[in-house]
C-alpha positions as CSV (number, residue, x, y, z in Angstrom):
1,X,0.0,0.0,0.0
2,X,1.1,3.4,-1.1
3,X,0.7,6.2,1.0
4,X,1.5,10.0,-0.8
5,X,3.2,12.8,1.1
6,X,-0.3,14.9,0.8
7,X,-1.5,12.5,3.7
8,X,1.0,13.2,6.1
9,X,0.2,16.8,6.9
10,X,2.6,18.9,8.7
11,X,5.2,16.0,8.9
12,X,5.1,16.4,5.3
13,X,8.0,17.4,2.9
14,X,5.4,20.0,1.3
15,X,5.1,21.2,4.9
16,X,8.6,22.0,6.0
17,X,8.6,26.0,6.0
18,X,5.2,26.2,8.5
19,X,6.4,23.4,10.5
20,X,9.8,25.1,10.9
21,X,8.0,28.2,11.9
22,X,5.9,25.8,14.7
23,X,9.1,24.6,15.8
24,X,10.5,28.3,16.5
25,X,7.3,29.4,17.9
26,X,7.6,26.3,20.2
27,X,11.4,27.4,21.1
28,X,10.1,30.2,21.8
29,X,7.5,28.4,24.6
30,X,10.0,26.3,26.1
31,X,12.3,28.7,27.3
32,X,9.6,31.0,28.3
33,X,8.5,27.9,30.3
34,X,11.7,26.9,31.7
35,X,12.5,31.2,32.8
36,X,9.3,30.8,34.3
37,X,10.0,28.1,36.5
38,X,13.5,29.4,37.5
39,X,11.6,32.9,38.4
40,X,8.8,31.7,40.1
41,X,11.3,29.1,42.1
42,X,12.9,32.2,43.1
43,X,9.6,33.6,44.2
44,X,8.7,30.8,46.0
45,X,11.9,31.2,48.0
46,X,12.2,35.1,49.0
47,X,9.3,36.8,49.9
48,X,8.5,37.6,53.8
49,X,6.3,37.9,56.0
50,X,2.5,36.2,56.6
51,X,1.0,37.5,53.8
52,X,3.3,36.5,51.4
53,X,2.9,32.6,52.7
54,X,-0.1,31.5,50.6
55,X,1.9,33.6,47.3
56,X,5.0,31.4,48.0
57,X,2.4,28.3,48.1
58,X,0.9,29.0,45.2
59,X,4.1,29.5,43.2
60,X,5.4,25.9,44.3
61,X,2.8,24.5,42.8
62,X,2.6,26.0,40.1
63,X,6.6,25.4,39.3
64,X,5.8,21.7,39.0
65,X,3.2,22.5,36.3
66,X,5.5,25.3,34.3
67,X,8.1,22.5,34.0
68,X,5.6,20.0,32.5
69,X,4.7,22.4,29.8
70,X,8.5,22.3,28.7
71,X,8.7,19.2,28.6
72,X,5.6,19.1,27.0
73,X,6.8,21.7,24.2
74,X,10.1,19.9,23.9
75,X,8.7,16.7,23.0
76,X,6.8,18.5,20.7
77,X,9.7,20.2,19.0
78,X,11.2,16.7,19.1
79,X,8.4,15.0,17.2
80,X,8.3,17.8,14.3
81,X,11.7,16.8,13.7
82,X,13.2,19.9,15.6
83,X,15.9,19.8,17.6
84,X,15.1,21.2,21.9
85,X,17.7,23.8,22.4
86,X,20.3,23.7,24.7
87,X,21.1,25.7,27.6
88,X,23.4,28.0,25.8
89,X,20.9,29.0,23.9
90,X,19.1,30.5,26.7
91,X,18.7,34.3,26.9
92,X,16.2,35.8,30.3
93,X,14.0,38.0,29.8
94,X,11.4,38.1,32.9
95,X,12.6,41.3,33.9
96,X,9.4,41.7,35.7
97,X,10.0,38.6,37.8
98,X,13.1,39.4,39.4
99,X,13.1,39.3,43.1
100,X,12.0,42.8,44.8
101,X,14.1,45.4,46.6
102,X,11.8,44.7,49.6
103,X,11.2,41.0,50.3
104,X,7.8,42.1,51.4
105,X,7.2,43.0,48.4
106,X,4.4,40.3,47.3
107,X,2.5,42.7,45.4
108,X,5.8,43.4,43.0
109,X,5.6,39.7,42.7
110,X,1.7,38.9,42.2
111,X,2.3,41.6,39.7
112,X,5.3,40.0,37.7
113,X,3.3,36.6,37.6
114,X,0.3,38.2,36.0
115,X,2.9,39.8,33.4
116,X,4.7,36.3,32.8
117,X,1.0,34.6,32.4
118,X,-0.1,37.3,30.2
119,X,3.1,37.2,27.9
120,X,2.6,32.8,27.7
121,X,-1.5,33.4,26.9
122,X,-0.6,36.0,24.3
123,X,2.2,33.6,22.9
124,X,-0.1,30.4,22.9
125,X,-2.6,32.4,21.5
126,X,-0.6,33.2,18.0
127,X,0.7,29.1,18.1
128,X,-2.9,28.1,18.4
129,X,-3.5,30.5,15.0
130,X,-0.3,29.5,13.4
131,X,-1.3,25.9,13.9
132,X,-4.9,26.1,13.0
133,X,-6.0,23.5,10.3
134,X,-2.6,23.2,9.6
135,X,-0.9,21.0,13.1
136,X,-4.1,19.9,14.8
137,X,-1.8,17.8,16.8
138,X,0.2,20.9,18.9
139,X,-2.9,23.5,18.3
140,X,-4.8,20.6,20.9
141,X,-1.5,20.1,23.3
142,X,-1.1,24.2,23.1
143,X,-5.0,24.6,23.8
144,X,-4.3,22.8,27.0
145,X,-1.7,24.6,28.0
146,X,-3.2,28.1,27.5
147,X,-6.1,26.7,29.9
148,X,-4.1,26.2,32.8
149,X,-2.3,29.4,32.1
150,X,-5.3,31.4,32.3
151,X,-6.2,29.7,35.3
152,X,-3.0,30.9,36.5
153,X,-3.5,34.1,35.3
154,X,-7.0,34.6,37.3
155,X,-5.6,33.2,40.7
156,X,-3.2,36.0,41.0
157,X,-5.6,38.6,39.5
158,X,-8.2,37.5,42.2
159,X,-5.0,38.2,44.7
160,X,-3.8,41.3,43.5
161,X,-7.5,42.4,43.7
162,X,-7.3,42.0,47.4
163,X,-4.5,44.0,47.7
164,X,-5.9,46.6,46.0
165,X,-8.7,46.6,48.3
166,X,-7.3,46.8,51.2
167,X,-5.2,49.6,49.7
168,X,-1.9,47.7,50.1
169,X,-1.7,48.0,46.0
């Protein structure tokens, strides 16, 4: 049995410029990932005082999860025949999630995670259109991901909000 190229969608050898791009955008996704998880480690770590308990909570748990979207996004590179980048490669750019002057500081760092979310949902957002009836494979793995980090996204929206209520943002 003889199977054509046509069939094999964006593993195709028709399809090798967009599923480059996919594999760039995904780069792109890993290391935001993988700065993620080193920031949000970091502010997990730092901040004092009572208040900033339940913060430092929530960022623990959610460093387990950032990881597992890397890995997630570097078997997906992987499987469109790109190669996962090594640390070398690596260049920060969460300015907004370095640690505080003041290591009370929560709101600086409820702030910086709603920036990093924001900058991940705006980033799946264009893979999910990049990949639309063209990669229904990493649109549905990237979908998944953009759930949770909307969910994450709310969470510390919901906290900053209580911040700002009780004037301490």
């Amino acid at each position: 049995m003889e199977t054509g190229r046509g069939t094999q969608g964006i593993l195709s050898k028709e399809m090798s410029s967009k599923r480059e791009e996919i594999v760039e955008l995904l780069k792109t996704a890993y290391w935001m990932e993988l700065e993620t998880v080193i920031s949000y480690l970091t502010n997990s770590v730092n901040p004092d005082g009572v208040r900033a308990q339940e913060i430092k909570e929530s960022l623990e748990e959610d460093i387990q999860e950032e990881l597992g979207h890397a890995q997630q996004f570097a078997t997906r590179i992987k499987e469109l025949y790109g190669v996962v980048p090594g640390s070398m490669e690596f260049k920060a750019e969460q300015s907004y999630l370095q640690p505080p002057e003041e290591q009370v500081d929560i709101v600086h760092v409820i702030r910086g995670v709603i920036e990093a979310e924001s900058g991940a949902i705006e980033h799946y957002t264009r893979i999910i259109e990049e990949t639309d009836q063209v990669d229904p494979v990493t649109q549905d793995m990237v979908i998944d991901i953009l759930h949770d980090e909307q969910e994450h996204r709310r969470l510390f929206e919901g906290f900053l909000r209580e911040y700002q209520a009780e004037g301490l943002a």
